[in-house]
N, C-alpha and C positions, 0 to 999 in steps of 0.2 A: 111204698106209697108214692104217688102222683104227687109234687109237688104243689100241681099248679092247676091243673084243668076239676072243674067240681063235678063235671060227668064222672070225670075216672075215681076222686075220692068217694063218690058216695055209693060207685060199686067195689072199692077195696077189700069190702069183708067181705064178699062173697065170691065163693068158690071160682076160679077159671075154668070153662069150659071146653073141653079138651078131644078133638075129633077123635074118631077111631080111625088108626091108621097103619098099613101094614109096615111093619116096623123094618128097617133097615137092617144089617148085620151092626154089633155093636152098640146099637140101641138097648135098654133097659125096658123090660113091662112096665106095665100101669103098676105092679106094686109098687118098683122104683118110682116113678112118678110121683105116688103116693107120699112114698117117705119122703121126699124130698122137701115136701111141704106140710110135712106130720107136724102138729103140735104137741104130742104125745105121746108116751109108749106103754101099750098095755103090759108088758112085762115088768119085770125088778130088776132094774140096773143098779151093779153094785158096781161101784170103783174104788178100789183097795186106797186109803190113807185119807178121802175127802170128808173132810165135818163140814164142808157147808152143803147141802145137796142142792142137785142141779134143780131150777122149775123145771116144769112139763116140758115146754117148749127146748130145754137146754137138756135134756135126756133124749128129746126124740130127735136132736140131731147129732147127738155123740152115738147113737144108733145107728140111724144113715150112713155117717163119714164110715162108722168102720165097714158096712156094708158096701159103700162104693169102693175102699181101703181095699176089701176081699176080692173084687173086681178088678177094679184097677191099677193097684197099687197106691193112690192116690184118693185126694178127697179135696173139693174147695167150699167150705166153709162160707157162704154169702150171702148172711141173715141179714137185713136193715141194721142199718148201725147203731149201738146203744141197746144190744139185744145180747150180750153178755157172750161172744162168740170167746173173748179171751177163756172163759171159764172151763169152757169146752174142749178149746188146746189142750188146756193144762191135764183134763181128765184123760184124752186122746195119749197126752205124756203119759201122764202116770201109771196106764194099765201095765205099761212095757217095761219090762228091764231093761237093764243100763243106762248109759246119758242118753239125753235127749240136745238135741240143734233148734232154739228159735232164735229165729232169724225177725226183724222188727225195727222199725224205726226207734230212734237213741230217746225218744221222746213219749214214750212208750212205756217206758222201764219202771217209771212208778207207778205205773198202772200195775202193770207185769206183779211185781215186787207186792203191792198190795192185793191182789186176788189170791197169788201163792198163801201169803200169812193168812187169809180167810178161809181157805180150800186146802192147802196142805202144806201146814207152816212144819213140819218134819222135812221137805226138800229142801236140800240145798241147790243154792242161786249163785251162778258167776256171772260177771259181766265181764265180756271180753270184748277190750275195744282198742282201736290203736293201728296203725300200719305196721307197725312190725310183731310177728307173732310170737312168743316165747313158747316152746310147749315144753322146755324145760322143768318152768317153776310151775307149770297146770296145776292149780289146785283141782284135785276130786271133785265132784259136784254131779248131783241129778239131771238138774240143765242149765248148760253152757246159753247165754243170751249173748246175741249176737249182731253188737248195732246194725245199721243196712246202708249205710256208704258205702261205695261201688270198694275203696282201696282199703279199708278195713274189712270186707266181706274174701278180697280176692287172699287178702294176708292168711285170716285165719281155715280158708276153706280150700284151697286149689292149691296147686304148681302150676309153674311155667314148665309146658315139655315143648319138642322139639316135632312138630309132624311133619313126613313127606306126600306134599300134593302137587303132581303134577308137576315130576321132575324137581320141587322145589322144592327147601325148607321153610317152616311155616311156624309160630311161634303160635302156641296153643293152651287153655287153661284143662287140667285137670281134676279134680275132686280130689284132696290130698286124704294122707290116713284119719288123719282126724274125723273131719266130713263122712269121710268111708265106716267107719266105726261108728257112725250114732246107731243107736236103737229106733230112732223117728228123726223125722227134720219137719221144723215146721216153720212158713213163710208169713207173717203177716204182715197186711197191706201190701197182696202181692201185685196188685197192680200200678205197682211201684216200678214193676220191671216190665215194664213195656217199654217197648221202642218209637221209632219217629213212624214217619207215615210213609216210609219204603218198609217199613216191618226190620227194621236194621234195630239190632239190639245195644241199649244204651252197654254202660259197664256194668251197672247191676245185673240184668240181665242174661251178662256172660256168664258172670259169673254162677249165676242160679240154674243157667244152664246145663252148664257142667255140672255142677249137684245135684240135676235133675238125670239126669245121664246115669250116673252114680248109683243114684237109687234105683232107676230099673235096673241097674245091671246085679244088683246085690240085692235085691228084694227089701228095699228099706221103705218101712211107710214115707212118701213126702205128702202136707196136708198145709194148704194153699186157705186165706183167709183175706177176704176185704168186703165190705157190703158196695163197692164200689167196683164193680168188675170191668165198668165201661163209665169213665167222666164225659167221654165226650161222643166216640166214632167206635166202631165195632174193633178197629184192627186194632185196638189197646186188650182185648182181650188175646189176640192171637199168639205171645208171646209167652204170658200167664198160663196159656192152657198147652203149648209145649215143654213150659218146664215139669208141669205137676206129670202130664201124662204122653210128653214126647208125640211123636208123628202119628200113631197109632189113635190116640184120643183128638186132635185133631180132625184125623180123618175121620172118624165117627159123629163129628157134633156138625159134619160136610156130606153127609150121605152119597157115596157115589164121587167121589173125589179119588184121584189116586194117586196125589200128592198133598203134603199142609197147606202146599201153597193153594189147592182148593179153594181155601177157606177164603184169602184175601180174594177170590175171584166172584164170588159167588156174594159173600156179604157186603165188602169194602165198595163198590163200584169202581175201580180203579181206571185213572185217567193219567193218558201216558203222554209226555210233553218230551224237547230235547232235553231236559234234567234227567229223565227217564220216567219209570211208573209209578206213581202216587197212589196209595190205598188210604187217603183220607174220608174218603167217602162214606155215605149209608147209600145200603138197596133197600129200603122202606118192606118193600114187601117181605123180606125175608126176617124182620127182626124177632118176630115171634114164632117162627121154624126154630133161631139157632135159640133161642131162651128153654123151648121145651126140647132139645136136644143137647140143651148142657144135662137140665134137669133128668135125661133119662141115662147120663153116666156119673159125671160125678160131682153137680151142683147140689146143696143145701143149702135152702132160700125161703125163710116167712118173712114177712113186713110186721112191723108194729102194729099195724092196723088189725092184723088178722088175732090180736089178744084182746080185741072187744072194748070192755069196759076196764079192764085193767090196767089199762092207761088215760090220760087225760082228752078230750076233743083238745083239735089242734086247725089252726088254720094261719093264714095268708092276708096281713092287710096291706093293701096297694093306696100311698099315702103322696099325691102329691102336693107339693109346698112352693107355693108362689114365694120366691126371691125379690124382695124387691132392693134394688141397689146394691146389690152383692153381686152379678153375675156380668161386671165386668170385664173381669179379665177372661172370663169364659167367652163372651159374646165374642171380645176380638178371636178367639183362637179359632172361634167357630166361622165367622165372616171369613177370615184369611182359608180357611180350609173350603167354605163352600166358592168360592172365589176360583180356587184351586181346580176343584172340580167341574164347575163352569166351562175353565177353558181348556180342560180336558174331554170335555162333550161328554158329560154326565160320569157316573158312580163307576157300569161298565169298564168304561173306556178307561178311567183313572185304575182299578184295578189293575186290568190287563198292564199297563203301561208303568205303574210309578206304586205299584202292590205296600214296599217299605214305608212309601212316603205317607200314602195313605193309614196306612196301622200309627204310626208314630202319630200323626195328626189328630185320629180316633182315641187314640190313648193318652192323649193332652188335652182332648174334651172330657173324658172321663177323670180324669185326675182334678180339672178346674172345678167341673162339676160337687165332685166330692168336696173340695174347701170351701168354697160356696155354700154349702149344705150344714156346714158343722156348726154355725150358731145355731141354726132352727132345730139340728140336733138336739143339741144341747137343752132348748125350751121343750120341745118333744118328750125326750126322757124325763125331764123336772118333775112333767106332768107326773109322768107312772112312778115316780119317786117318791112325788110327795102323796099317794098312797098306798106309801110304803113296800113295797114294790123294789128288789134287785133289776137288776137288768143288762143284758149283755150287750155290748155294740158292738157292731162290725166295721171295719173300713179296709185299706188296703196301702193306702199311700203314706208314707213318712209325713208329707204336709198336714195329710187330713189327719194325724195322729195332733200333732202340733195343735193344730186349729182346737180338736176338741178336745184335749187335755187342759188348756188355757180357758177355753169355756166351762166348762167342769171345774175348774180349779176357782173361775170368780163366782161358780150358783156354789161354792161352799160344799159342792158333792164328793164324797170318799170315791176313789177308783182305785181302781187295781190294773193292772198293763200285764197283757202275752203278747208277744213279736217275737220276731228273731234273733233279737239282741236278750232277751229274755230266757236265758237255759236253767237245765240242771235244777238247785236248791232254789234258784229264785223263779223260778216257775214254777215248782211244787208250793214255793208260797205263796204266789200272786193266785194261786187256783184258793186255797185254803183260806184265805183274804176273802176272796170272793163267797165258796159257799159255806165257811162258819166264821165270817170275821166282820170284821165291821167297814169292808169295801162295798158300798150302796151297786156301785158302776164298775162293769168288767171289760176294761176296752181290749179286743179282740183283732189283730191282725189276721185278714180272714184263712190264710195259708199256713200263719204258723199254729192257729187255734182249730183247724180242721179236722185234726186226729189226736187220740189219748189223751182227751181233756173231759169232763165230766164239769158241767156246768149249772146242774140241775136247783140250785137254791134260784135260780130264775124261772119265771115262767113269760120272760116276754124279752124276746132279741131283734133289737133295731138296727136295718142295714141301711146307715149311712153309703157304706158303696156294695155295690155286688160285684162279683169278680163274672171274668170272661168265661169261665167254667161251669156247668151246672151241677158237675160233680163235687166240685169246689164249695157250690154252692148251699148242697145238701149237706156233706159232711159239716159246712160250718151250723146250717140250722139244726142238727142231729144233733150238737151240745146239749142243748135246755129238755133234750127230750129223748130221753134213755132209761131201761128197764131198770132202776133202781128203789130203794125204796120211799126216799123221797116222790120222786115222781108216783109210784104206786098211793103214795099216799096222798098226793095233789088229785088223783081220777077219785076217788072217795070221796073226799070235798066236794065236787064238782065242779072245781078249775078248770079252766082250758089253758092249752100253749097257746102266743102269738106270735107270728114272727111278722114285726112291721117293715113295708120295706118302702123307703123315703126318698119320692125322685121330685130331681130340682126342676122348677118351673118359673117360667117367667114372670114379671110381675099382673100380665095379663090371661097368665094362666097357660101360655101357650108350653108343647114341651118342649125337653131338651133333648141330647144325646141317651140324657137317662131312660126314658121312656122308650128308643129305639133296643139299649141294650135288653132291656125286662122282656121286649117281646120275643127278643133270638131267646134268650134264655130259656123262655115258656117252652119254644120247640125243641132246643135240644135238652130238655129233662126229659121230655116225651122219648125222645130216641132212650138217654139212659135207663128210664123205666120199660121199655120193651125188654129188654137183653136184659138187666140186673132183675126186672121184678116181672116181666111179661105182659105189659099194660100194653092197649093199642099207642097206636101211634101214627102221624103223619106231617111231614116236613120234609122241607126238600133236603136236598144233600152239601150244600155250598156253606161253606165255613161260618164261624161265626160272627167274624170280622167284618166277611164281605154281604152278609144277614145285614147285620147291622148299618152299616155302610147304603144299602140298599133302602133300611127304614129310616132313615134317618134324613137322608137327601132332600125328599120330597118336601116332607114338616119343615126344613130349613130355608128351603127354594118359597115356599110360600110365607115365610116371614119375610124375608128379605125385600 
């Protein structure tokens, strides 16, 4: 679903319409096509050990994956998030004998942990975690969980061997026995393993590489999973769709390419400076080519929307709040920086010329901005508290945490805290706090609360800051609003979701920095929805900083 634009959500339920066209080699029919956005499967899926059954929508994509499985070897799982995709792994597990490899972020695992007990509390669960492996003391187990830090992943999956290239010796990872022995391997949040904007793979990466390797060589299912396949730029897919399905499925989702690197050439618009060649970019026109040619190999992808009535109406409030005398410290940071830019002869010019200086300046408006904003926060939420009303908040910055903990703490409001100092038991309680305890306010670090948190006892989350990302951005709104039964039972009522989102303004109303960010933002969800959900799209291809940067000049130059 479209975050932002009301065009694209009020055609979200209805069908994509899909030219007729002669298909490439490696392309999938219209049946493929079909399932890929199946909500249902006319047959009886049985899966050996499950008491909870899958809904519709969660049968007819454990259908697909194995269908694309039988194709490809591979499968990526990239339902909207909050659409129960872990449920699906698990049955994808189960069909198979012997262990299974999921692979997941460490923050993840009570999620993990709890759908197993609800779906097939007869497996057994290990978590292996740690830089150094023991496969001595290996307990037995159905499936090995496998936190996703780059030196914990390399531990328990690879060796170090020795390769000759080019006359040289060459230190190299490969898929050790272990890895080689699953029954399945399964990735989630695999867009975790993307690389920088040369397509150079981080460590995760590597390593998943090499297991992706593995698998084709030994015909092992690998089954790829994130509703976020693209946060920002197309070339974060590039990497995700080598490991599940190596050069081969690359090539096919590039028609006409006869190498992966294809893909960066053709999607990424890549711009080649003396650093070398950058694949930061989008080609606009291609974005929904490469979305319905993931979908005709090995994408599975519905949106929330596409369940109708089964979930709650949701929308978007755009809430600006005139500051008045609080936006000090902001104003100087902001005068010193458009000052900056003056006698660099505009936004351009400062780019090209002093790029760091500019981000670090941008990023100390956004950060002033945020503390600024946390008392009116603070009055904001009281509102929706005091009828009676949870509510999630979002921020970003350690200060802005300060600010509105201190505020919250004199309106006498119960809070509960997730960051990144926030692990393990005391995360699993701050969630538990929040949707059965008597934590009124969930304050939300927007990075560490983006993935495996279930936050549904709210229906309304207030972003004090938004992040740089729009990926970022969705997964943190995706909390309050997931296929569970709470929420099932909030669309009955006739609740909606809200997600308000709170930019600071002057005391005469004029904007700030905030209102620059919200508009890059708008365009790049646009991009992530072409490629993750196939929605149009149109924005130019220049980063989000220097977006930003660009809107923001002019509104400052005219205060000044």
């Amino acid at each position: 679903m479209s975050l932002f634009d009301p065009t694209i959500l009020a055609q979200a339920s209805a069908p994509a319409t899909i030219p007729t066209v002669v298909l490439p080699p490696g392309l999938g029919d219209d049946t493929v096509l079909a399932a890929s956005s199946a909500l249902a499967y006319d047959g009886v899926l049985t899966v050996p050990g499950m008491v909870r059954p899958y809904l519709a929508h969660q049968a007819a994509a454990h259908v697909a994956a194995n269908a694309d499985i039988a194709a490809w070897g591979c499968a990526l799982l990239g339902d909207d998030m909050g659409m129960g995709k872990t449920q699906v792994l698990l049955g994808l597990v189960s069909e198979r004998p012997g262990y299974a490899i999921m692979i997941a972020p460490p923050v993840a695992k009570a999620g993990y942990m709890g759908d197993l007990q609800a779906t097939f509390p007869h497996k057994r669960f290990v978590h292996l975690f740690g830089r150094t492996a023991d496969f001595t003391t290996l307990p037995a187990a159905d499936i090995y969980f496998i936190s996703d830090d780059s030196q914990t992943m390399q531990a328990w999956l690879t060796d170090t061997v020795i390769e000759r290239r080019n006359g040289k010796d060459h230190k190299a990872l490969r898929a050790n026995a272990f890895a080689r022995g699953a029954a399945i391997i399964t990735r989630d949040e695999i867009h975790r393993d993307k690389g920088d904007a040369q397509a150079k793979p981080s460590g995760r990466a590597k390593v998943m590489l090499a297991v992706g390797n593995a698998c084709r060589e030994l015909s092992i299912p690998i089954v790829g999973a994130t509703g976020t396949l693209l946060t920002n730029r197309p070339v974060e897919a590039f990497l995700p769709l080598q490991i599940l399905g190596g050069e081969e499925l690359v090539k096919a989702v590039t028609p006409g390419a006869y190498k992966a690197s294809g893909f960066l050439f053709r999607y990424c618009a890549p711009q080649t400076s003396r650093f070398g060649t950058s694949f930061g970019g989008v080609d606009i026109d291609q974005m929904n080519n490469l979305h319905e040619y993931l979908r005709r190999t090995v994408y599975v992808r519905r949106e929330k929307s596409d369940l109708g009535d089964a979930l709650p109406h949701s929308g978007w409030s755009i809430v600006p709040i005139a500051l008045n005398g609080v936006l000090d410290r902001y104003n100087r940071v902001e005068r010193d920086f458009l000052n900056l830019v003056l006698e660099e002869q505009g936004p351009e010019a400062m780019w090209r010329k002093s790029r760091a200086e500019a981000i670090t300046r941008m990023q100390a408006m956004w950060e002033e901005a945020g503390v600024a904003k946390a008392r009116a926060t603070v009055d904001y939420v009281k509102d929706l508290t005091d009828e009676g009303r949870k509510v999630v908040v979002f921020y970003y910055h350690q200060r802005t945490w300060d600010a509105l903990a201190t505020g919250f703490g004199k309106a006498r409001i119960e809070t509960a805290t997730i960051n990144g100092a926030v692990t393990g038991d005391a995360r699993a309680q701050a969630i538990e706090d929040f949707q059965n305890g008597s934590a009124t306010v969930l304050l939300a670090q927007i990075r560490a609360a983006g993935m495996a948190v279930t936050l549904t006892a709210a229906a309304d989350a207030v972003f004090c800051q938004v992040p740089w990302s729009a990926g970022d951005l969705k997964q943190a709104a995706d909390r309050i609003l997931r296929v569970d039964d709470r929420t099932m039972a909030r669309a009955q009522r006739g609740e909606a979701i809200t997600w308000h989102v709170l930019q600071a303004c002057q005391d005469d109303g004029a904007p700030t920095f905030d209102h620059a960010m919200w508009s890059v933002l708008e365009g790049k969800a646009k991009v992530c929805d072409a490629v993750n959900a196939g929605r149009p799209v149109t924005m130019s291809d220049e980063s989000v900083l220097q977006q930003a940067l660009q809107a923001w000049f002019p509104q400052a130059r005219g205060r000044s």
